[in-house]
Structure formats: C-alpha cells, structure tokens
C-alpha positions as CSV (number, residue, x, y, z in Angstrom):
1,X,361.4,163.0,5.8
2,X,362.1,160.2,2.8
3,X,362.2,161.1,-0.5
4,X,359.2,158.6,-1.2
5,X,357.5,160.4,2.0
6,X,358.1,163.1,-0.1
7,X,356.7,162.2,-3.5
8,X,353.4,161.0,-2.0
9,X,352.4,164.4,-1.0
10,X,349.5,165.6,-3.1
11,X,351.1,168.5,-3.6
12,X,354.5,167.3,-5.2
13,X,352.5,164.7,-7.3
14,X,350.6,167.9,-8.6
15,X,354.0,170.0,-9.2
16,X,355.7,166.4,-11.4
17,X,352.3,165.7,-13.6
18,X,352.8,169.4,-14.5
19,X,356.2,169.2,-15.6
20,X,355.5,166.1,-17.0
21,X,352.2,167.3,-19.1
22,X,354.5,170.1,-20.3
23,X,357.5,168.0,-21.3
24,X,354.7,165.8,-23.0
25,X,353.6,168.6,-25.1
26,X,356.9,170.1,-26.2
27,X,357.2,168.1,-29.4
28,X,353.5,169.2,-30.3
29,X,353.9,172.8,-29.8
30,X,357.7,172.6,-31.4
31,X,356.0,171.4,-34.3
32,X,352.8,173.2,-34.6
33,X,355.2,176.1,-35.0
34,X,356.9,175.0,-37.3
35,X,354.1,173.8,-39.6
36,X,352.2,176.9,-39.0
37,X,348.7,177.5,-40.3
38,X,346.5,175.8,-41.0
39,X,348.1,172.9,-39.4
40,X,349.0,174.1,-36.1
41,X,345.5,173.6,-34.3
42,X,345.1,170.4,-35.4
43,X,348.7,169.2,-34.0
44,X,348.1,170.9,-30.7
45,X,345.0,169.3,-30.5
46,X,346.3,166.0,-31.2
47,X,349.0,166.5,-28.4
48,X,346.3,167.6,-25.6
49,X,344.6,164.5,-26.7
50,X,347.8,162.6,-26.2
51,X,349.2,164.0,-23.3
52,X,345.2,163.7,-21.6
53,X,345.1,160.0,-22.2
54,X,348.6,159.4,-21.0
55,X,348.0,161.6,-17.7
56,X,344.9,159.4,-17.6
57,X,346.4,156.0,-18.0
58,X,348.7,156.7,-15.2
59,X,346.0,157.2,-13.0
60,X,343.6,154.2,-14.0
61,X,344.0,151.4,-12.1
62,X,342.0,149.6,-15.2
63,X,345.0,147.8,-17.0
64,X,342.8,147.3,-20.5
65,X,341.7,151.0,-20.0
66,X,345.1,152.2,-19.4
67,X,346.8,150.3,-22.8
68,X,344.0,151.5,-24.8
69,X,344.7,155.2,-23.4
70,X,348.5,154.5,-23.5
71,X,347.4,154.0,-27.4
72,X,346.8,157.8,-28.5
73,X,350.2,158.8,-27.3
74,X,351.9,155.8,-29.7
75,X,350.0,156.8,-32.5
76,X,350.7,160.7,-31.8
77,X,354.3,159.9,-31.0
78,X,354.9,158.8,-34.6
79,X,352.9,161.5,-36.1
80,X,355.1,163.9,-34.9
81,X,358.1,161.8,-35.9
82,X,356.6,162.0,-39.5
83,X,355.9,165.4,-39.6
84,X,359.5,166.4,-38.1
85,X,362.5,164.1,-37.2
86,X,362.2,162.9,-33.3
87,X,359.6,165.4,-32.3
88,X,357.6,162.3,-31.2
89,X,360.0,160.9,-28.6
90,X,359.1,163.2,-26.0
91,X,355.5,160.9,-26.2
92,X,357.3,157.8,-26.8
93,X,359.8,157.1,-25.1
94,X,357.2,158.0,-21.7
95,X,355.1,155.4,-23.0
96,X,358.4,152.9,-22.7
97,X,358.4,153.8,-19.5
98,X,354.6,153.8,-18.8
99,X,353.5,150.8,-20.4
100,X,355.0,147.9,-18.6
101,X,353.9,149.5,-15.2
102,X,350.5,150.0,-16.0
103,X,349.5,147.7,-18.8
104,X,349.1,143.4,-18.8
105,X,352.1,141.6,-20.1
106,X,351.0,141.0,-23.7
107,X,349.4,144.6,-24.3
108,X,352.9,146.3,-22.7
109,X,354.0,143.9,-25.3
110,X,352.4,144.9,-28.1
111,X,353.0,148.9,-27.5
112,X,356.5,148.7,-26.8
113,X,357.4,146.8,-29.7
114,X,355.0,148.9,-31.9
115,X,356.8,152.4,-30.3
116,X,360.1,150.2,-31.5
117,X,359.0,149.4,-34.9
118,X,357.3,151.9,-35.6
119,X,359.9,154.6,-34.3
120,X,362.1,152.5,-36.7
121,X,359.8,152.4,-40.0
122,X,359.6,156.6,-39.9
123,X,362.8,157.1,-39.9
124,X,363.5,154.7,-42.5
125,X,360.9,156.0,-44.6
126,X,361.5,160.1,-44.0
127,X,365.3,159.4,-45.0
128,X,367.0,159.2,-41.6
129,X,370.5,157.5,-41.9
130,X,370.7,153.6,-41.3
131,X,372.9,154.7,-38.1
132,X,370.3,157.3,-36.9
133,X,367.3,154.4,-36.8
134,X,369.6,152.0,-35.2
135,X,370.7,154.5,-32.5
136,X,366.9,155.0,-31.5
137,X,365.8,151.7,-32.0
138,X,368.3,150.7,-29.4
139,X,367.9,153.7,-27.2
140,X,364.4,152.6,-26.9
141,X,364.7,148.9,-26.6
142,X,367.5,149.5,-23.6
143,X,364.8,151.8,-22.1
144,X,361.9,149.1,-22.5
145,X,364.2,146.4,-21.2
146,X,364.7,148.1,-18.2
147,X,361.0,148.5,-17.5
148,X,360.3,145.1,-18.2
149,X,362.9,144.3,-15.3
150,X,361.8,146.7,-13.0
151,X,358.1,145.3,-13.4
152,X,359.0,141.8,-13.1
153,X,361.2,143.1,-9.6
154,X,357.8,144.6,-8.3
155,X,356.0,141.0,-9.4
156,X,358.6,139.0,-7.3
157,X,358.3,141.1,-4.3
158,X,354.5,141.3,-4.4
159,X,355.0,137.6,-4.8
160,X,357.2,137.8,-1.8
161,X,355.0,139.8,0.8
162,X,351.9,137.6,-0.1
163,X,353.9,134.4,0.6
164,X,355.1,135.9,3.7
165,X,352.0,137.1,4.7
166,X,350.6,133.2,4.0
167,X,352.8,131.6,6.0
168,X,352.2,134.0,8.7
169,X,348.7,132.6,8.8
170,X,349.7,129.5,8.4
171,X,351.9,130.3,11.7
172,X,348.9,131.5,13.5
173,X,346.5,129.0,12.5
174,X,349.2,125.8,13.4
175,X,349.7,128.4,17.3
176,X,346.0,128.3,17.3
177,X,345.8,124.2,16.9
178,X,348.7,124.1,19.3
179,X,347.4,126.0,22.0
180,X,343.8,124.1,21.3
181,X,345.5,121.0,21.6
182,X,347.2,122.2,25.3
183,X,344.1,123.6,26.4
184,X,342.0,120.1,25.6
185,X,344.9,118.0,27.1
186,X,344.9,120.1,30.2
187,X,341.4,120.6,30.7
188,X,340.4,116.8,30.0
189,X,343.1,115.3,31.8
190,X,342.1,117.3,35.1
191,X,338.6,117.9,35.0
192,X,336.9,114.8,33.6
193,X,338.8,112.9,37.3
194,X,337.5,115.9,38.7
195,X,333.5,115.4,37.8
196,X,334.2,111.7,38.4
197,X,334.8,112.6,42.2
198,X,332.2,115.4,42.4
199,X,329.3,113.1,41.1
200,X,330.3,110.2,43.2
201,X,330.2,112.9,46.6
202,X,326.7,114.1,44.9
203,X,325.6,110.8,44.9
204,X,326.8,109.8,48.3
205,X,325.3,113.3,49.7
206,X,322.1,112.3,48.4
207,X,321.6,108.8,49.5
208,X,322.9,110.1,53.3
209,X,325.9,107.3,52.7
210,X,329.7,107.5,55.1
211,X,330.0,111.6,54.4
212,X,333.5,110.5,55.1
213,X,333.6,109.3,52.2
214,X,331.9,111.9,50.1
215,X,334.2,114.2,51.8
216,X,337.5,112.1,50.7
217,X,335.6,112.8,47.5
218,X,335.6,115.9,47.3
219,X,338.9,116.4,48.9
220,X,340.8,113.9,45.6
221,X,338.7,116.4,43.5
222,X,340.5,119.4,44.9
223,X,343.7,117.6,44.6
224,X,343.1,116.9,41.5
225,X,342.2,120.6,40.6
226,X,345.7,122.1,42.1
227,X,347.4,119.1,40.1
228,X,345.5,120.7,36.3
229,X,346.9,124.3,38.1
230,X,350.1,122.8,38.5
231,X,349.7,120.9,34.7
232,X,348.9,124.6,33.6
233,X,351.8,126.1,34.8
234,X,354.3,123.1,33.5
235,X,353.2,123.7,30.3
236,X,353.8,127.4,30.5
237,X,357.0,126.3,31.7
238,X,357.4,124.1,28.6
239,X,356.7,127.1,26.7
240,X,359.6,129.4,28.0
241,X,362.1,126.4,27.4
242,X,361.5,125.1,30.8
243,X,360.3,121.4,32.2
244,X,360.3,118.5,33.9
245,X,362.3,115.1,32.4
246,X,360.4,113.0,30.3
247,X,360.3,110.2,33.2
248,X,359.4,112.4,36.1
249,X,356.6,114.0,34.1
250,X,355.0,110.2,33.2
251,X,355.8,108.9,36.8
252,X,353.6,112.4,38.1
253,X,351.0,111.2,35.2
254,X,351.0,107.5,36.9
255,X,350.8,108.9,40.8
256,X,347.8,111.3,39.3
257,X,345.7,108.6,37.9
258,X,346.1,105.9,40.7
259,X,344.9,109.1,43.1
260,X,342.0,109.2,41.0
261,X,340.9,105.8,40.6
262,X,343.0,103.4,43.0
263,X,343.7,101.6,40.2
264,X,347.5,100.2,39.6
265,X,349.5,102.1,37.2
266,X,353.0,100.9,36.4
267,X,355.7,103.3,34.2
268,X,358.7,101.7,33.0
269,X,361.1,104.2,30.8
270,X,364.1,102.2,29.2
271,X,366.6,103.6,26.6
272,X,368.4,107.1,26.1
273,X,366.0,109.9,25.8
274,X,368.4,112.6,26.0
275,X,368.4,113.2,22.0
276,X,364.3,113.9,21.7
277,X,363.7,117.0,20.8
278,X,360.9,119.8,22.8
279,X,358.4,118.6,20.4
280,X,358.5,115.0,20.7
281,X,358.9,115.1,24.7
282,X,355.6,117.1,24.9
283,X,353.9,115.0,22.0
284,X,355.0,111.6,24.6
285,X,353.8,113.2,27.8
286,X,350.1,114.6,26.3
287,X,349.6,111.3,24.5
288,X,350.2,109.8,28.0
289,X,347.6,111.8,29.2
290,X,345.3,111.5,26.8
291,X,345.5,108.1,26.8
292,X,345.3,107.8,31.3
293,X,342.3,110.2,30.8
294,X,340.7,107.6,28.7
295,X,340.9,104.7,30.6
296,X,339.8,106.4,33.4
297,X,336.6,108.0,31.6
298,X,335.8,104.7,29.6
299,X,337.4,101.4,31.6
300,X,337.2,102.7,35.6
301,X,338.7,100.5,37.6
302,X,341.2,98.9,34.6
303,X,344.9,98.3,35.3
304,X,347.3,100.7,32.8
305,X,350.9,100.4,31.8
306,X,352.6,102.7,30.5
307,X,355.8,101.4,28.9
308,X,358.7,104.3,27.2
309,X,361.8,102.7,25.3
310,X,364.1,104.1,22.6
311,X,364.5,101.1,19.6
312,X,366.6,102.7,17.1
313,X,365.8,105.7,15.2
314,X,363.0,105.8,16.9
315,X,361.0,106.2,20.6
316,X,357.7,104.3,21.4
317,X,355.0,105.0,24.0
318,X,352.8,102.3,24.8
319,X,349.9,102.6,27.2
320,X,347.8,99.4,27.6
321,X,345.0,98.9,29.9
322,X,343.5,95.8,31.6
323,X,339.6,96.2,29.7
324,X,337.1,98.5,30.1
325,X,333.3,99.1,29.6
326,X,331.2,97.0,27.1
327,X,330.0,100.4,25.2
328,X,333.7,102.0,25.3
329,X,333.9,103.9,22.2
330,X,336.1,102.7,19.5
331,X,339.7,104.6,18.6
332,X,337.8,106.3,15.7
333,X,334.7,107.6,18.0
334,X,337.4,109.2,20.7
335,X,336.5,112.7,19.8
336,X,339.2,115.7,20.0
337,X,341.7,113.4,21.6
338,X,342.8,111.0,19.8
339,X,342.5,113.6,17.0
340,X,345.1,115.7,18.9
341,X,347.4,113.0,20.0
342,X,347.3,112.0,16.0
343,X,347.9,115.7,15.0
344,X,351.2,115.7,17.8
345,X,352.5,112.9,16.0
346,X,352.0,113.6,12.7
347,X,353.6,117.2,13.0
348,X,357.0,116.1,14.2
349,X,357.2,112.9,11.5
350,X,355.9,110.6,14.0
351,X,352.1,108.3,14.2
352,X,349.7,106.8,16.5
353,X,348.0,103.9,16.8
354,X,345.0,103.5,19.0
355,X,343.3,99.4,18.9
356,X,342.2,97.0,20.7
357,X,345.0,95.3,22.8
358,X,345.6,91.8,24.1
359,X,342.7,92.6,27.2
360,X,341.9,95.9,27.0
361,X,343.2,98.7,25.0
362,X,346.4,100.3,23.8
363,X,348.0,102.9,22.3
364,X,351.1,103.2,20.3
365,X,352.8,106.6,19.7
366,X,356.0,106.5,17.7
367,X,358.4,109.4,17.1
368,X,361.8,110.4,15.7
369,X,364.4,110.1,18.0
C-alpha cells in the first residue's frame, strides 16, 4: 500500500485533523494558562473559533469561503502573539501553509503578507529584538514561498493533464474523420458501380430484354463487390504498415473502372515516388477513387486519364475526363467527396483543385513530396 493510499483512508485523515486541531490549539491553551482568570475563557474560546474555521477552510471547496474562514485564524494568531511572544505561530504559520492551497491568488496574497506583517509589527511593538522579528519574518516568508511554488507546480500539472486529455480528443476526433473518410471512399467507390449494374439488370429483367445480358450485369456487380472486399482489406493492410505501390494500386483503380463502364482509362505514373510518405500515398490513391467514382456516377460513358508525376518538391495527380452529363454537379455541390479528398490534402500540407477541364472535368491533387 502507498503512502498517499494510505492518507486517503477516512480513518487516517480523522487521526491527522486531530493532531492537527490539537497542535492548533496549543498556543491558546498555553496562554489561557498563563493569563488565568478572567481571561482564560475568552482565549480558549477565541482558539476553538480559530482552530473551527481553519478545520473548515480545509474542507470547503468554496475558495472565497475558505479565505474568509482562513481569516479568524490570522487575526487569532496575532492575538496570541500580543498577549505572549510567538504563542500565535502555532495558527500562523498553518495558515502559510493553508492559504495558497485553498484560497485565489490575490486573497492567499493578501493573508500571507498580512500573517508577515503583521507577525512583524507585534513583535516590534511588544519589544522583541530587531533580530528576533527578522528571524520570523523570514521563517515565514521561506515557508510562504514554498507554498506558492508548490501551488503553482499543482497549476502546471492540472494544466498538463487537461492539455493531454485535449489532444487526446483531438486524436480521436481526427481517427474518427479518418476512418469516416475510408469508409466513404470504400463504400462509394464500390457500391455506387455496383447499383449502376444492379438497376441496369432490373431494368433489363423487367422489359424481358437478352437475360444474357442482365446476367453479365449482375455478374460485373458481383465482381465489383469482391473488388470493395478486396479495397477493404488493402486498406486494413494500409493500416498495419502494409500495401500495394502507388502505381499498381492506380493501374487496379483503372482495370476497376473500365470493368465497370467499358470506358477507356489510361494511367501514366512518371517520376520517383519512392520518398512519399504513408499519408500522401493513401491521400493520391483515394483521390483517384474518388475522382473514377465520379465520372462514372456523373459522365457514364466519358474517357478518364489519370496522369501521376513528381515536379520538384512536390507530386501531382491529375484525373481528367472526356465530358459528362449536362446537370453534373459542380466541384462545390460533390457532397462528402470532394470534401474528404480536400480534407486528405489539406492534413498532410498538400490541396485540391476540382474545375472544369479543357472537355470535361479535372482534378488536381498536389502533395509534399
């Protein structure tokens, strides 16, 4: 069992604010003796009083409450010191101690320096030796300055946890956009050439058309279904540190969307890719994606290049198509895609442009190379 294990049981915490009520109350009942009658009630009273409100003040969690409690003891503290030489310190120098732990900045402030001066102006004016004042004024100052430096250790580390704890969220929250990002890539990629299929062998099915070629239909559509199983577990793959070159993965992407539509697809990859880092290899091959997902949902039938080079300091992807649909939605209308190909970009220092191109349409990833 730890010592701080230890000092948290109810039962020890009991056993320390007895000895400390007791040490609290020594210089009281040292003085009440020595006053005698009739002053000895009152000064016992006045210690209860001020050993209450400082047993209080360590409990409140109300830091005004607690420097207006912590106030009795400083005023008792130098009663006692002016009824009888440093009968008071046994309440002071506890309030030191007490004060910057449980009190605001200013009012710790404001007690501590009081307990100084004040501890200082007794003495001075009962007849205590220049020497004598010094030695407790710097007794108590040493013992304030230590408080103060403890307190603003326990600020820096409360400081610490919450900052940790922050970017822990942030951690989770950018995990969560990551993994929302794979998910939509995957999913759209796959399944939007998989409806496209399905409705066409629907259609066929209905109108009694060649069910040879609703069923070549339906068979792309399972091809296509154990090629977003096989996306699934590349990306898994990615994950653990594991997957495929850059040009194999956008040559697969090419093969994939000229199964799907019949439409040419050309991939030319020029330059050293060798130095892009995990980030900006997934951030080209989803943007490919995204981009072959898009032509095929909003210009069927439109010839795509997809065109990878290295100029400098940097690596472009450029994916044009041919022309598309009259209605095609603009770059800004693209939904969760382009917004995720954007956010890809943007996280590893890179951008995106998504515009009208020379026939059709292009988009324009750049990143750090």
């Amino acid at each position: 069992m730890s010592f701080v294990t230890l000092l948290r049981r109810p039962a020890v915490r009991r056993f320390l604010a007895v000895l400390l009520g007791a040490y609290l109350l020594y210089g009281p009942v040292l003085v009440a003796v020595q006053v005698g009658l009739p002053w000895a009630p009152p000064v016992l009273v006045l210690g209860a009083v001020a050993t209450g409100c400082f047993l209080w003040a360590l409990r409140d969690d109300d830091p005004r409450r607690a420097a207006l409690l912590l106030a009795v003891p400083l005023a008792a503290g130098l009663a006692l010191n002016t009824i009888e030489h440093y009968t008071g310190l046994g309440l002071l120098y506890p309030l030191l101690f007490a004060a910057p732990a449980r009190a605001r900045t200013r009012p710790a402030v404001l007690l501590v320096v009081a307990a100084v001066a004040g501890t200082a102006a007794v003495g001075l004016l009962s007849g205590l030796q220049g020497w004598e004042v010094m030695g407790n004024v710097f007794g108590m100052a040493y013992a304030a300055v230590i408080m103060f430096l403890v307190r603003h250790m326990r600020v820096i580390r409360k400081q610490g946890a919450a900052l940790a704890e922050a970017r822990a969220g942030e951690a989770v929250l950018a995990d969560r956009a990551r993994l929302a990002r794979e998910v939509h890539d995957i999913l759209a990629h796959s399944q939007s050439a998989q409806i496209v299929h399905l409705e066409g062998a629907r259609l066929l099915l209905e109108r009694g058309d060649d069910p040879a070629a609703a069923l070549d239909r339906v068979n792309r559509a399972v091809r296509l279904a154990r090629t977003g199983l096989e996306e699934t577990r590349r990306a898994l793959d990615a994950l653990r540190g594991q997957e495929l070159p850059l040009a194999e993965r956008l040559e697969r992407l090419a093969v994939e969307f000229r199964s799907a539509t019949g439409a040419p697809c050309a991939v030319s990859v020029t330059g050293d890719l060798g130095s892009l880092t995990a980030g900006a290899r997934l951030a080209v091959a989803r943007t490919a994606q995204e981009a072959l997902t898009n032509v095929r949902r909003h210009a069927p039938g439109a010839a795509v290049s997809v065109a990878l080079c290295r100029t400098g300091e940097w690596c472009e992807l450029r994916v044009c198509d041919t022309g598309g649909a009259p209605d095609r939605p603009a770059p800004s209308e693209g939904g969760y895609g382009l917004v995720g190909m954007r956010e890809r970009a943007e996280l590893i220092g890179g951008s995106l442009a998504a515009r009208p191109g020379a026939e059709g349409f292009e988009v324009l990833l750049r990143v750090p190379a």
